[in-house]
N, CA, C and O of each residue as an XYZ file, in Angstrom:
648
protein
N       0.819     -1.182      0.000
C       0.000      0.000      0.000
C       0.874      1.262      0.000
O       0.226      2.132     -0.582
N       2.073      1.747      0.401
C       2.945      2.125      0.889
C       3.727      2.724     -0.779
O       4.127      3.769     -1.293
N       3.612      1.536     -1.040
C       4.615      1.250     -2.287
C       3.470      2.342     -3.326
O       4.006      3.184     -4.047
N       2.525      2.269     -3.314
C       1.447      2.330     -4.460
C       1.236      3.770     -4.150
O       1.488      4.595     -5.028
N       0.805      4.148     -3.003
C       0.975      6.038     -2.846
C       2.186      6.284     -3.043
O       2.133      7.311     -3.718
N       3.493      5.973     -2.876
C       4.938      6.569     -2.973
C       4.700      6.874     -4.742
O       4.835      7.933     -5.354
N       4.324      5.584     -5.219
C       4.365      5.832     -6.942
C       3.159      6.657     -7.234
O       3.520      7.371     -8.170
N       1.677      7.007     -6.885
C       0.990      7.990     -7.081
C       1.513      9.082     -6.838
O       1.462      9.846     -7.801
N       2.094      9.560     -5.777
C       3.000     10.381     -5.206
C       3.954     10.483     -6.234
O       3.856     11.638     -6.648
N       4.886      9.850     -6.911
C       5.772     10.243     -8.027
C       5.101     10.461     -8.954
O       5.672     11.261     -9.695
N       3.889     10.074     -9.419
C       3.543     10.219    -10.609
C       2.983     11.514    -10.846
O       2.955     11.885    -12.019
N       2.294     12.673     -9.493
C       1.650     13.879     -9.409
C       2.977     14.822     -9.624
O       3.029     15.660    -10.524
N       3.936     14.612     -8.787
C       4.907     15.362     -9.074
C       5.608     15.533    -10.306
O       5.719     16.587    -10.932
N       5.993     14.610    -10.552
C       6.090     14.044    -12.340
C       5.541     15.341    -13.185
O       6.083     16.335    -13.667
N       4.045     14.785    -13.121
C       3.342     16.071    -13.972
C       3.215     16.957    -13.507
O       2.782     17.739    -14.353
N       3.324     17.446    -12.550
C       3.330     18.628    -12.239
C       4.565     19.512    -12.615
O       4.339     20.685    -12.913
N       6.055     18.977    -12.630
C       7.030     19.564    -12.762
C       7.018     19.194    -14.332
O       7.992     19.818    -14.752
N       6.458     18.536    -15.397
C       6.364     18.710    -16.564
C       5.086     19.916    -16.943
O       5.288     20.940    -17.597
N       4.143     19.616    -16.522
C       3.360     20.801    -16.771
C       4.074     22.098    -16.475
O       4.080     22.889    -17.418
N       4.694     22.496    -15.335
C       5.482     23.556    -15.378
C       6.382     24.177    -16.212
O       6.581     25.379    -16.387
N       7.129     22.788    -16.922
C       8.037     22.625    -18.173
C       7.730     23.697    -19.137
O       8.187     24.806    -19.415
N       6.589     22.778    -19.616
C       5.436     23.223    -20.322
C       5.302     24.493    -20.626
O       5.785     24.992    -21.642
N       4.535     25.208    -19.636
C       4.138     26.372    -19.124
C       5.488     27.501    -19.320
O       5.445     28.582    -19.906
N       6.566     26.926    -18.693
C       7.749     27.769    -18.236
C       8.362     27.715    -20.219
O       8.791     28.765    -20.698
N       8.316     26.730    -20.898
C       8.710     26.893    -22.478
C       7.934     27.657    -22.923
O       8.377     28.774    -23.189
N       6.557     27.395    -23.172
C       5.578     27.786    -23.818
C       5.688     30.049    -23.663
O       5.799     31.002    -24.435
N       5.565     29.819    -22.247
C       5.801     31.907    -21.883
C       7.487     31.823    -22.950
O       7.383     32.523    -23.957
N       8.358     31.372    -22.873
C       9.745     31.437    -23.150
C       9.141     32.145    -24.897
O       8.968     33.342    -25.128
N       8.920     30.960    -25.924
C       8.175     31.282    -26.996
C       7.775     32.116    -27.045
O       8.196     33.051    -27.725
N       6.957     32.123    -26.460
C       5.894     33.488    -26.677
C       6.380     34.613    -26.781
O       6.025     35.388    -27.670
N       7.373     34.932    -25.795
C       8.067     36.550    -25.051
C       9.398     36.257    -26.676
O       9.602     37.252    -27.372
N       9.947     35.255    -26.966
C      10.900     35.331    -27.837
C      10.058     35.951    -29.232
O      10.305     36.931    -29.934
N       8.933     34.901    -29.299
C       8.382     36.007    -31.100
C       7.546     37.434    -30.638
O       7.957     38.423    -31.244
N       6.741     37.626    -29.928
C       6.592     38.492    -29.163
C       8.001     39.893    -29.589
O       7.835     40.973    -30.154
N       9.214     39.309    -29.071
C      10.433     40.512    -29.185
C      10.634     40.202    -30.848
O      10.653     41.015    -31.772
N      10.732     39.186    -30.870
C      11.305     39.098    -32.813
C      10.338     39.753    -33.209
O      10.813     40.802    -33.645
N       8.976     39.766    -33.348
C       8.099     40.508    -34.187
C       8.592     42.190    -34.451
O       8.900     42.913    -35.399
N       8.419     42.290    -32.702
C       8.079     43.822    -32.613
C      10.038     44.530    -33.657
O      10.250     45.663    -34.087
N      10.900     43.430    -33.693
C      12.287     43.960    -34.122
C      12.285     43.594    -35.855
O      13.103     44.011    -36.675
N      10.998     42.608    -36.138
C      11.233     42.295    -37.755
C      10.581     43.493    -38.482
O      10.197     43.098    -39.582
N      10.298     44.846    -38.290
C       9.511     45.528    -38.986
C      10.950     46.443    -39.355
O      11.819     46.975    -38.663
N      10.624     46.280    -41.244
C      11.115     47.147    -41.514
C      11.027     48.587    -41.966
O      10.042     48.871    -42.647
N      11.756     49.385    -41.740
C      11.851     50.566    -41.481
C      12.399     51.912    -42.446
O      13.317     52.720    -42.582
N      11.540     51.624    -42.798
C      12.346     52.831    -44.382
C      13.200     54.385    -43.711
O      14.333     54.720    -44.057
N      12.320     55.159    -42.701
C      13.132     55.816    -42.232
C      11.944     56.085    -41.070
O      10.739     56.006    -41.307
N      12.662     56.492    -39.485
C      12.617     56.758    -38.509
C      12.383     57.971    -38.093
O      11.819     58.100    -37.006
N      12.696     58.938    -38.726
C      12.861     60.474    -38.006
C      12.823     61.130    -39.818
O      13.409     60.809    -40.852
N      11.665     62.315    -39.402
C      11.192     62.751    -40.398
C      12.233     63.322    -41.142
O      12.774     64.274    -40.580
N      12.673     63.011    -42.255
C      13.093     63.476    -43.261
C      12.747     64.624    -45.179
O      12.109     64.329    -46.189
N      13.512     65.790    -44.819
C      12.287     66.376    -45.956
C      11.254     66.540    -45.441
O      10.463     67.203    -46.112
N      10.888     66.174    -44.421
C       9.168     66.382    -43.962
C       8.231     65.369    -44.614
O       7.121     65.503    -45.129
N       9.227     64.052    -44.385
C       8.636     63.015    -44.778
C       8.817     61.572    -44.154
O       9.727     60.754    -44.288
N       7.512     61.534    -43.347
C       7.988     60.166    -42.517
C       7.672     58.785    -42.958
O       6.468     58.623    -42.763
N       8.228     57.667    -43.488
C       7.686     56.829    -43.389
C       8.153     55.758    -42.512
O       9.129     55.915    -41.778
N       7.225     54.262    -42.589
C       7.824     53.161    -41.968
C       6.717     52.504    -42.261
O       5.748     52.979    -42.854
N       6.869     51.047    -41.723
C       6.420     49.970    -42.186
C       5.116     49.495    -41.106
O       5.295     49.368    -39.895
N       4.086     49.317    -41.637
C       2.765     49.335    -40.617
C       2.351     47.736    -40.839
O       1.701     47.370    -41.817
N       2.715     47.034    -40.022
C       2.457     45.462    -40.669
C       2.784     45.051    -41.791
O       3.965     44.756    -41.977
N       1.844     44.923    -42.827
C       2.121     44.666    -44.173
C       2.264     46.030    -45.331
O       2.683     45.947    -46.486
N       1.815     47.174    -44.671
C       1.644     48.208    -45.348
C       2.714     49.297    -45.378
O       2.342     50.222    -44.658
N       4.049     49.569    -46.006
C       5.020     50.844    -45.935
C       4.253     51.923    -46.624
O       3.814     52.099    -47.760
N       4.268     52.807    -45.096
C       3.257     54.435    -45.426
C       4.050     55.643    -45.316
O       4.756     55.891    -44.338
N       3.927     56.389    -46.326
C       4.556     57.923    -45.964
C       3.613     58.901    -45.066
O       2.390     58.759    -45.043
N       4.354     59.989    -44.269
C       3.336     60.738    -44.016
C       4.357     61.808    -45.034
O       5.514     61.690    -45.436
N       3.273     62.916    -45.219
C       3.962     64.245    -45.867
C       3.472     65.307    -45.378
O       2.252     65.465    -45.371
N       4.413     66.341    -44.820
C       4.471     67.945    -44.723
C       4.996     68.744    -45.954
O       5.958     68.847    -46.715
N       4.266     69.040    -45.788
C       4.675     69.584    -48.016
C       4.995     71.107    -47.570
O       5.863     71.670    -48.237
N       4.296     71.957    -46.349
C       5.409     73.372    -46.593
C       5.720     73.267    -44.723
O       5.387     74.153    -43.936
N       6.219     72.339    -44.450
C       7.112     72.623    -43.497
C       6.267     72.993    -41.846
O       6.890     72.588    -40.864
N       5.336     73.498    -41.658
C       4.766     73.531    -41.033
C       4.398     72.757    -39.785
O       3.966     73.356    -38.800
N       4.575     71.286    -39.801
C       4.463     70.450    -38.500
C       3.363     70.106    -38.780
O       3.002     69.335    -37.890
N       2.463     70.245    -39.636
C       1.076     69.916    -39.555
C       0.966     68.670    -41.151
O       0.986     69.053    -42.321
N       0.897     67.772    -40.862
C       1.066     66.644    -42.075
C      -0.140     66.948    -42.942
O      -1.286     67.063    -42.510
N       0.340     67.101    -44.580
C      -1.333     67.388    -45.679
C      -1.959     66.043    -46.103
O      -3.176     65.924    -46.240
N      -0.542     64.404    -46.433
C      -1.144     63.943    -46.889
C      -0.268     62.622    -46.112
O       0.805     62.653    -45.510
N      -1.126     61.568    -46.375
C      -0.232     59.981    -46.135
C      -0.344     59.000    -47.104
O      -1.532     58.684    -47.027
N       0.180     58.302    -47.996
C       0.425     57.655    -49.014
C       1.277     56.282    -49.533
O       2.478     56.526    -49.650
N       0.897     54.878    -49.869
C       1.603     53.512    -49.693
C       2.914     53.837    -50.119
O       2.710     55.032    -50.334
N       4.037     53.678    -50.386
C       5.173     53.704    -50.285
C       5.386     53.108    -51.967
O       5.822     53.599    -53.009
N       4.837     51.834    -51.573
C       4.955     50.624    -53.055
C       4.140     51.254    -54.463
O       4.631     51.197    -55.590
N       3.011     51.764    -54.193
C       2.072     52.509    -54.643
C       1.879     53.829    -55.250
O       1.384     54.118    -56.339
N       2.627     54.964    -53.844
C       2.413     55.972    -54.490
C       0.972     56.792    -54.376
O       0.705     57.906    -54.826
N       0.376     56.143    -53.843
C      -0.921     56.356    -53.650
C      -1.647     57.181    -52.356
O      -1.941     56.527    -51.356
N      -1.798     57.968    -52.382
C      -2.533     58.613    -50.951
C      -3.842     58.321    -50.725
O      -4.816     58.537    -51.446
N      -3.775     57.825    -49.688
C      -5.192     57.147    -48.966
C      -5.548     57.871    -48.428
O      -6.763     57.977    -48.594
N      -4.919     58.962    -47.373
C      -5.538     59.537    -46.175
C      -4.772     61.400    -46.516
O      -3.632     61.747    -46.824
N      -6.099     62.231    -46.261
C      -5.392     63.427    -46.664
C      -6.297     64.850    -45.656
O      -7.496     65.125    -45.691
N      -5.180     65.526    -44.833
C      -5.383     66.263    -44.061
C      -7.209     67.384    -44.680
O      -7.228     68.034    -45.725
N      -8.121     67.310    -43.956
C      -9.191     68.341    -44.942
C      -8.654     69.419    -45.001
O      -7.993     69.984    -44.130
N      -9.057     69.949    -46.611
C      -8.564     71.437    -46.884
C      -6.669     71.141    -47.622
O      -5.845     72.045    -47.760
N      -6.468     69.833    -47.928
C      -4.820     70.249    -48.326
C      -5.080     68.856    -49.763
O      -4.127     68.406    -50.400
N      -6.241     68.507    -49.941
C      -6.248     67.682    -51.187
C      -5.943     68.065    -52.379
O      -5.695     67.252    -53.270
N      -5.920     69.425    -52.562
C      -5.608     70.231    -53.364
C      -3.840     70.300    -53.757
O      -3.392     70.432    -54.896
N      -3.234     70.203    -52.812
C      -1.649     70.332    -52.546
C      -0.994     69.376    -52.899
O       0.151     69.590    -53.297
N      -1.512     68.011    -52.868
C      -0.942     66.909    -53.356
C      -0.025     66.587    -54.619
O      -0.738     66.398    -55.605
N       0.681     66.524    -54.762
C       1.842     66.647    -55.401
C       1.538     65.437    -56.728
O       1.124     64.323    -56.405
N       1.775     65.765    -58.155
C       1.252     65.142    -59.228
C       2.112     63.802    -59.540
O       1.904     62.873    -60.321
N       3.052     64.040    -58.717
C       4.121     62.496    -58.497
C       3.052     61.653    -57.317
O       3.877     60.955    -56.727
N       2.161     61.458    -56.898
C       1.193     60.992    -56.578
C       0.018     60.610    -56.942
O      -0.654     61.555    -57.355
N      -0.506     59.612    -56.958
C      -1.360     59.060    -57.728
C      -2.733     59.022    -56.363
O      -2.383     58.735    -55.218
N      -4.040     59.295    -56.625
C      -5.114     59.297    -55.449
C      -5.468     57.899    -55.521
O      -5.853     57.342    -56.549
N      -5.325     57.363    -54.413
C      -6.459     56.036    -54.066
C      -7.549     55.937    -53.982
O      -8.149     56.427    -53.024
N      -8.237     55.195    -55.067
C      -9.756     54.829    -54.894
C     -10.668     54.796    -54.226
O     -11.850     54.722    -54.562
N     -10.059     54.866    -52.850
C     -10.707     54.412    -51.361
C     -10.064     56.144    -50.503
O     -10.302     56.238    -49.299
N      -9.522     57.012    -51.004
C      -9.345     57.793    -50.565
C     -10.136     58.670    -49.173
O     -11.341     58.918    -49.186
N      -9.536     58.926    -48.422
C     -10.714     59.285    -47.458
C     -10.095     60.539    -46.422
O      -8.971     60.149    -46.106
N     -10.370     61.920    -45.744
C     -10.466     62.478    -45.554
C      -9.840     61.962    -43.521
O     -10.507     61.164    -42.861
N      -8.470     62.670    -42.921
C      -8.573     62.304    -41.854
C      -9.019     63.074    -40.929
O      -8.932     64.297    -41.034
N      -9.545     62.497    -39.917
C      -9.851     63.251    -38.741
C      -8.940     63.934    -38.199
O      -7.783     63.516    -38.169
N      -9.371     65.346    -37.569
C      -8.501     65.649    -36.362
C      -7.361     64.666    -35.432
O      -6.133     64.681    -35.511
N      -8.192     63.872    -34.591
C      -7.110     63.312    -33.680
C      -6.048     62.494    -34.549
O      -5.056     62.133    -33.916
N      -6.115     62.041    -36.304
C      -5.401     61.316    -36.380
C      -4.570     62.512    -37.098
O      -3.351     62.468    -36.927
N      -5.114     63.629    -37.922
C      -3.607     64.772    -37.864
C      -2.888     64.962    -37.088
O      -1.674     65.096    -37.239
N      -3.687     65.027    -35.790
C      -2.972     65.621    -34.622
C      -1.619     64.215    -33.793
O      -0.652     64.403    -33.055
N      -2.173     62.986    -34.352
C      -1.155     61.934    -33.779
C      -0.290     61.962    -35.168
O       0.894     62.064    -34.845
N      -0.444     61.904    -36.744
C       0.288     61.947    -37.288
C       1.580     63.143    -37.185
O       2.767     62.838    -37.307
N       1.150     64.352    -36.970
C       2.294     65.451    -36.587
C       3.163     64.946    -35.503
O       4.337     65.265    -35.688
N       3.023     64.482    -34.780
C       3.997     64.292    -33.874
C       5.503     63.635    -34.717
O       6.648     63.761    -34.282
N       5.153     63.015    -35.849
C       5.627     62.426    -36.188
C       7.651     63.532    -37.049
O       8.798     63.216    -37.366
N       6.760     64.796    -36.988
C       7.874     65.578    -37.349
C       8.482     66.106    -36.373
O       9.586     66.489    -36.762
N       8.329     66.304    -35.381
C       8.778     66.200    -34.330
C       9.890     65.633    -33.306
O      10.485     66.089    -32.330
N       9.868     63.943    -34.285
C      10.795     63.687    -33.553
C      12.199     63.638    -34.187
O      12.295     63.486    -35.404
N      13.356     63.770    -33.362
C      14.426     63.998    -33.411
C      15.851     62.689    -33.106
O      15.647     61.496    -32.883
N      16.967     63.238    -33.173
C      17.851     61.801    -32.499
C      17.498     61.594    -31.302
O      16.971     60.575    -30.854
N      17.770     62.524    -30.769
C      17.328     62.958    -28.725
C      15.826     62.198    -28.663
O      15.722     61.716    -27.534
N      14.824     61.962    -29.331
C      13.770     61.325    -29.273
C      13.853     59.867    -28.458
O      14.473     58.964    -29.021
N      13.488     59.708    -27.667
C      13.911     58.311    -26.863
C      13.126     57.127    -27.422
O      11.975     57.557    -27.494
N      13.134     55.834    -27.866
C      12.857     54.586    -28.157
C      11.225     54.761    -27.921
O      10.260     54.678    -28.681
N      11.353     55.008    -26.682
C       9.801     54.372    -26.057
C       9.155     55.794    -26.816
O       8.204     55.726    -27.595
N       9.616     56.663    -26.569
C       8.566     57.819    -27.366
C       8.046     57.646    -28.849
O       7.023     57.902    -29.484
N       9.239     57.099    -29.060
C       8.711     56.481    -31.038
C       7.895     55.376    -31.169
O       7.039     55.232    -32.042
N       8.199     54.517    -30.199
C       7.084     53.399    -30.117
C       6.083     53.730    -29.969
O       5.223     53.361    -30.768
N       5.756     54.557    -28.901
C       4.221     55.689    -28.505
C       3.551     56.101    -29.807
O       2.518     55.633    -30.285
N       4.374     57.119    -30.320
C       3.709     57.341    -31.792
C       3.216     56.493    -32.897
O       2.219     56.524    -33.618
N       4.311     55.680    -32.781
C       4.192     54.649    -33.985
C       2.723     53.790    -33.523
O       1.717     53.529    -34.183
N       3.034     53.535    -32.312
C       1.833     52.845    -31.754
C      -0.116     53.530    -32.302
O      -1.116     53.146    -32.908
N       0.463     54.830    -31.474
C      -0.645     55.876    -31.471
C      -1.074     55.644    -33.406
O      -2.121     55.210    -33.885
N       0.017     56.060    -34.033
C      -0.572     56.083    -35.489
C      -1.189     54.651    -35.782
O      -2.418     54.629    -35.854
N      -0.545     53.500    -35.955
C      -0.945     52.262    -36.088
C      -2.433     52.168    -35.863
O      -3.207     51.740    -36.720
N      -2.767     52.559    -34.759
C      -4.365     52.214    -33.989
C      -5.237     52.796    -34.869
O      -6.096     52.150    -35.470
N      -4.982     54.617    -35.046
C      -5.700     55.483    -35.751
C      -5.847     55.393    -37.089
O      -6.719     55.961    -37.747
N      -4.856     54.564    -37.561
C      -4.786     54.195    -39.357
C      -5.464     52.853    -39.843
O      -6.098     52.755    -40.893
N      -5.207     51.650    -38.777
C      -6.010     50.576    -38.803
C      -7.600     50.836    -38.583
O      -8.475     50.169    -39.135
N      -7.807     51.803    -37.778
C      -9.282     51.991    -37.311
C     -10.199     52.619    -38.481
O     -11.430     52.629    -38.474
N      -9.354     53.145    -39.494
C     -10.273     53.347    -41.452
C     -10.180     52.082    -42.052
O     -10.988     51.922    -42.967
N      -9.305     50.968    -41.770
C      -9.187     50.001    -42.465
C     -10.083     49.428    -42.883
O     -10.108     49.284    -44.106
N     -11.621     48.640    -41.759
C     -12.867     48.351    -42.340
C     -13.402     48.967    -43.801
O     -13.568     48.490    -44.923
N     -13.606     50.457    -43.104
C     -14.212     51.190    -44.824
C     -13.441     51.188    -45.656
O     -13.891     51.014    -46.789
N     -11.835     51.387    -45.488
C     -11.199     51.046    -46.693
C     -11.690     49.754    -47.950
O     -11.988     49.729    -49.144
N     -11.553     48.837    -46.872
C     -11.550     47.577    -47.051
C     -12.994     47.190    -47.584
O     -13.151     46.386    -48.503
N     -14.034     47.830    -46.930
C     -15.487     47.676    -47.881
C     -15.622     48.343    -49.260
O     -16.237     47.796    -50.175
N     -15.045     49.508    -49.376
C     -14.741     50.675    -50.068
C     -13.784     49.647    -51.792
O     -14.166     49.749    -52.958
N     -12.648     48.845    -51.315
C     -12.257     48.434    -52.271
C     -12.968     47.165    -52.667
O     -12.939     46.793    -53.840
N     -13.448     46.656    -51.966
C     -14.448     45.079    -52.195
C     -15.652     45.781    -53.248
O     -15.799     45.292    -54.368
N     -16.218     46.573    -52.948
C     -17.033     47.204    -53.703
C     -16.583     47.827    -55.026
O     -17.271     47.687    -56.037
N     -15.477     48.487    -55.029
C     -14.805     48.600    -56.242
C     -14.250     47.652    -57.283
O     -14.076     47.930    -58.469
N     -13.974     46.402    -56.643
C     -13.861     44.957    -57.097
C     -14.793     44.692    -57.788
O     -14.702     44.601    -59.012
N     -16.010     44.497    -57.042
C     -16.776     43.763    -57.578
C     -18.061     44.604    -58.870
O     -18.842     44.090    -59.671
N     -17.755     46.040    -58.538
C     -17.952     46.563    -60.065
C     -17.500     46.781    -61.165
O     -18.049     47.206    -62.181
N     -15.897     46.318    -60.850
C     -15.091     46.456    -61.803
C     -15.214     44.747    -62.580
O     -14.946     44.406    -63.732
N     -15.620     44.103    -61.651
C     -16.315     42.655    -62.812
C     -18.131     42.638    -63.238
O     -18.842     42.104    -64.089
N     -18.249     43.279    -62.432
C     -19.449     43.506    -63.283
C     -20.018     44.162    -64.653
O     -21.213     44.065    -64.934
């Protein structure tokens, strides 16, 4: 009897210190692609240049543009493309003829001018986590048109086979 709890007794511990295994690999993974992700994005440029920021938004490399210097961004546009999707109201006009308009074109709000400017702003002295902030901040505000984009071109699809 003795014998038979000692080995139930090994056998709880057993799994238990494998489930921990487990557990203790599994977080390991996670936190490793977790850091690889956030370091595989590439980066066309970092700190506004010309008054022109871009970088890489998941699958999408986006410019922003300040066309007279001002701090206040007129337009944002795919990189691969050429194309401006998103354009400050009142500066559609300014858009530069080396630009081509996107189909799905759409007009940005305030708060997302106001998070895109930051973007000229920053400098070398700019600290890591502050660029992440922005980058972050823009990411949210640019994904959050994506739906209508995204209905906007499905619909254009499917009249263009019709």
């Amino acid at each position: 009897m003795f014998m038979l709890r000692m080995a139930a007794f090994k056998g709880q511990v057993s799994l238990k210190l494998e489930n921990n295994m487990i557990l203790k690999t599994s977080c390991s993974w996670g936190l490793i692609l977790v850091l690889t992700s956030c370091n595989s994005f590439r980066v066309a440029s970092t700190t506004a240049t010309n008054n022109v920021y871009c970088d890489n938004f998941l699958i999408y490399e986006m410019c922003a543009e300040d066309l007279n210097n001002d701090g206040i961004v007129e337009h944002v546009y795919f990189l691969d493309s050429l194309e401006v999707f998103l354009f400050r109201k009142g500066a559609k006009q300014s858009i530069p003829d080396h630009l081509s308009m996107h189909r799905c074109i759409r007009v940005m709000d305030e708060a997302l001018v106001a998070t895109t400017n930051r973007v000229f702003e920053v400098t070398d002295e700019t600290s890591y986590l502050e660029k992440q902030d922005i980058r972050g901040a823009m990411m949210i505000r640019y994904f959050a048109h994506l739906p209508e984009i995204t209905a906007c071109n499905l619909r254009a699809d499917q009249a263009e086979q019709s």
